[in-house]
N, C-alpha and C positions, 0 to 999 in steps of 0.2 A: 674355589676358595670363598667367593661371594657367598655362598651359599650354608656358610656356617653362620651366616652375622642373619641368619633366619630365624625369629622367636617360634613361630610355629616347629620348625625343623628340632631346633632346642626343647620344646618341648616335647616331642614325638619320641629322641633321646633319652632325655632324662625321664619320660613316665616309662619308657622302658626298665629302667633300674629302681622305680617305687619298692618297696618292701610292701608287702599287701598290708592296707591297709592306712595308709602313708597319703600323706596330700603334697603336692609342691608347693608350698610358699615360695621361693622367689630361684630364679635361675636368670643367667651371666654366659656371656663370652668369656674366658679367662684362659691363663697360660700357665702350663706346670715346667716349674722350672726344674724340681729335683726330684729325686726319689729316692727315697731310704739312704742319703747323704755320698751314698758311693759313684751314681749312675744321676747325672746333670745333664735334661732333656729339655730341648724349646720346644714343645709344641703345641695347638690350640685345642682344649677341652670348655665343657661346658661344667658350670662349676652350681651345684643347688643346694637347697635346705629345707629341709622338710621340720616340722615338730620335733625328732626324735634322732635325723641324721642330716650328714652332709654325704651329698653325692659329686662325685667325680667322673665324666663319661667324658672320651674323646670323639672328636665333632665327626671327625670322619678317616679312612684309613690313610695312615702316613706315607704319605708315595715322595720319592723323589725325581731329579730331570737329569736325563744325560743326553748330550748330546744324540748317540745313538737311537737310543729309545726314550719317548714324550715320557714314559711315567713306566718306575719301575716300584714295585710293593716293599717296603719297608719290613725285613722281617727283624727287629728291635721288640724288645718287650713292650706290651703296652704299659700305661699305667694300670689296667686289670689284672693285667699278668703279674706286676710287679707286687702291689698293694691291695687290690683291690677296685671296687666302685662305689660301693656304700659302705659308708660309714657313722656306727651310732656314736653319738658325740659322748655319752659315759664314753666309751674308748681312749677317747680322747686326753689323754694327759697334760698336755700344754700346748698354745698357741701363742706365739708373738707376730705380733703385728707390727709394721714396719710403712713410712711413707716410702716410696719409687721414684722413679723419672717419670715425670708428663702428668701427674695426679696419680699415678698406678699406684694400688699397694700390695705389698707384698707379705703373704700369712704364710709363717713358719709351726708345721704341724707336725707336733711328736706323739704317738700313739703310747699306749698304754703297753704295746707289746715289743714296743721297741723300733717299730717299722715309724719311715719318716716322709715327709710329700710338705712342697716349697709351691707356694699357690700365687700366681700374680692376677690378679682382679685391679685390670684398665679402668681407668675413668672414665673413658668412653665405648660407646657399642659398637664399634665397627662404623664401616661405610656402607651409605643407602637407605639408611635411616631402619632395618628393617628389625632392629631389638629398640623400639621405642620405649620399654619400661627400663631399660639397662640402669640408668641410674637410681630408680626407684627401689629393684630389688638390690643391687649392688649396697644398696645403702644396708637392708634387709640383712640381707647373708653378713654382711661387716659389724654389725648389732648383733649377730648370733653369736657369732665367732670371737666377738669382743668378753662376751657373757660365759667363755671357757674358760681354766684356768692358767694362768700366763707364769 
């Protein structure tokens, strides 16, 4: 788990999902709460913004604990499966933004095609200090996403 709250590792992620030609301006730690309003998922993605899109990539594969067995694979949609991972902000129909518990905020994203994704962006990076820009870009991507239409 320690090992998402990694800016390098986040970036390795997220330039995986570039659109060619595409820069990362800023990427986060963050939690997707919903998908498409039917299917209400906690789990941790990496949340970016490029020029052109917002991307969505999940940190690492969802496993669970059982007793039995340390870790078992989570076959649940991802958010890939569900929506997507990039996404160009035309697309985009509406976004409300909302304050949280603890500074977190939370962005309500309606697509232009109907599909739907509930985005929580923390105030803070994690533990270990190891997303040292987290609040600089958080700020960033919250300036993008502000500049959509609500």
């Amino acid at each position: 788990m320690a090992g998402i709250f990694d800016e390098a590792n986040m970036n390795r992620v997220l330039g995986d999902c570039l659109p060619e030609g595409e820069i990362l301006q800023a990427g986060i730690h963050g939690i997707t709460l919903q998908v498409n309003k039917k299917k209400t998922s906690y789990f941790d993605v990496y949340i970016g913004v490029t020029g052109q899109y917002l991307l969505v990539a999940e940190c690492e594969e969802r496993q669970y604990l059982t007793a039995a067995y340390p870790k078992i694979r989570d076959s649940r949609k991802t958010v890939a499966e569900d929506v997507g991972v990039c996404f160009p902000f035309e697309d985009i129909r509406h976004c409300e933004i909302k304050k949280a518990i603890m500074g977190a905020v939370n962005c309500s994203i309606t697509f232009r095609n109907g599909d739907f994704l509930r985005l929580q962006l923390p105030k803070r990076g994690g533990l270990g200090g190891g997303m040292p820009r987290h609040a600089e870009y958080r700020e960033k991507i919250l300036a993008r996403l502000e500049s959509l239409p609500r």
